[in-house]
N, C-alpha and C positions, 0 to 999 in steps of 0.2 A: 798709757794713762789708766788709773781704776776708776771705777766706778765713781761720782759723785751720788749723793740721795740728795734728790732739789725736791720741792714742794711750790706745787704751779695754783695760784686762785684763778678760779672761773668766772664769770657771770655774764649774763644777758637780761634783757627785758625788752627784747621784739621777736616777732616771727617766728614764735612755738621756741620761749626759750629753755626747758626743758629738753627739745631738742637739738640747739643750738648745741647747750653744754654737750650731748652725747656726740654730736658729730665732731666738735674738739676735743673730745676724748679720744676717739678712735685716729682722728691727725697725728696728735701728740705719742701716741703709740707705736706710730710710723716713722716717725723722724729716726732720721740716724744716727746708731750709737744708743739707743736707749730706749727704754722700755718701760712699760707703764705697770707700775708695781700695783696702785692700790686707789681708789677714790672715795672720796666720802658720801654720804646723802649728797640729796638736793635738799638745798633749803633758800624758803620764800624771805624776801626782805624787802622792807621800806628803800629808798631809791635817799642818797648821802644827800644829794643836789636839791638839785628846781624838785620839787614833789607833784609838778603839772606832768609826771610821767608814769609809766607803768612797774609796777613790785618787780624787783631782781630777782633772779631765781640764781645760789651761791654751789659753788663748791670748790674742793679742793682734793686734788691729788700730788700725788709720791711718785718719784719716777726717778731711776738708776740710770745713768747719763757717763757718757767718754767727752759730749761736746764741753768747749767751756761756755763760762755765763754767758760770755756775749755772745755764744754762736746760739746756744738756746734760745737767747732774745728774738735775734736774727729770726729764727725759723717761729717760733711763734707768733712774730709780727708777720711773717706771711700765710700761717695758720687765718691770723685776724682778717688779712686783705682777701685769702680765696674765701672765707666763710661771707664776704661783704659786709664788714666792719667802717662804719664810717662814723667818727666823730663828729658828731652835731653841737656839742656846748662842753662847756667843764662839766665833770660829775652829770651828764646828762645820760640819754638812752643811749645802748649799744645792741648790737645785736652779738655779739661779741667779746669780752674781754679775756686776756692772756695775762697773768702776773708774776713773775718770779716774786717768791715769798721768803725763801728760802735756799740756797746752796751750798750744801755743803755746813762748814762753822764757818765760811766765809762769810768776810763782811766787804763788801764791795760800797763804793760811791766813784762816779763815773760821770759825765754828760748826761749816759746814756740808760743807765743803771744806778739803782741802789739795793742791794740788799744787805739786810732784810730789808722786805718793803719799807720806804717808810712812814706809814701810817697802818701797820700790823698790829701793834696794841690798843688800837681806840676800834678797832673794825670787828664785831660780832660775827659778822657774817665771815669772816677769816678765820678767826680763831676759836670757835666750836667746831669746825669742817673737819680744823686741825688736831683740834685735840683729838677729834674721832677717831682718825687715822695715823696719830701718833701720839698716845699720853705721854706724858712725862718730859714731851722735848722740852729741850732747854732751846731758849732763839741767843742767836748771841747777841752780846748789849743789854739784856732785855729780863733775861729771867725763863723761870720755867711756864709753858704753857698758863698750867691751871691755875696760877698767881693770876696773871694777865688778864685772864677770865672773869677773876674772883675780883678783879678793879675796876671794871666794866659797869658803868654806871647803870645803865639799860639793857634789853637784849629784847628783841622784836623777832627773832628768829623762829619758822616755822617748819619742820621737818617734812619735806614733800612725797619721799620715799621711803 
């Protein structure tokens, strides 16, 4: 099998999440089959949910992959459980998150999976990370990055790095 290029979102808002993202960096670099090409800043964001919580800290990386989507999922969701990832509410605090954003020009919808994500073009904190580390991409369904961008009704986003 070649290579896929996926594109994984990040985020956390507990327990140094700055560090958080860095130690799911260095996991996702380790999984099998694949290797981590590229990441974006960190950047700060208001919290989608309950706002009785702490600003997200976002990112996004590039990583060239043999697994397929689901097994990526698979290993990221144990990414999330050794990092102590626990779901508290919808859209609430994480210490944690993993997202396929991206795979490939695949369009996947699954139980288990969808990509593109979907809710990639109303999310800021997604899609500057992305643009960062890839102008020009086209999402499938969707159009090119800097469209997406340029429709964004707001953007709260704070460059940490």
């Amino acid at each position: 099998m070649t290579d896929i290029t996926a594109y994984i979102g990040l985020g956390s808002n507990l327990s140094n999440p700055i560090e958080q993202l860095k130690i799911a960096l260095q996991s996702i670099d380790t999984l099998p089959s694949t290797r981590l090409v590229q990441s974006s800043s960190f950047y700060g964001s208001k919290p989608l949910g309950p706002q009785d919580q702490p600003d997200f800290v976002n990112a996004v990386c590039k990583i060239k992959t043999k697994l397929s989507a689901e097994e990526l999922l698979h290993h990221l969701q144990k990414i999330e459980l050794e990092q102590g990832r626990i779901k508290k509410r919808h859209w609430g605090e994480r210490l944690i998150d993993l997202d396929i954003l991206l795979f490939g020009d695949d369009i996947i919808s699954t139980d288990e999976l969808t990509v593109p994500h979907k809710q990639i073009a109303l999310r800021d904190f997604v899609l500057i990370p992305l643009a960062e580390i890839a102008p020009g991409l086209i999402i499938p369904k969707l159009g090119k990055i800097e469209s997406l961008i340029a429709a964004l009704e707001d953007s709260y986003l704070i460059t940490l790095d």
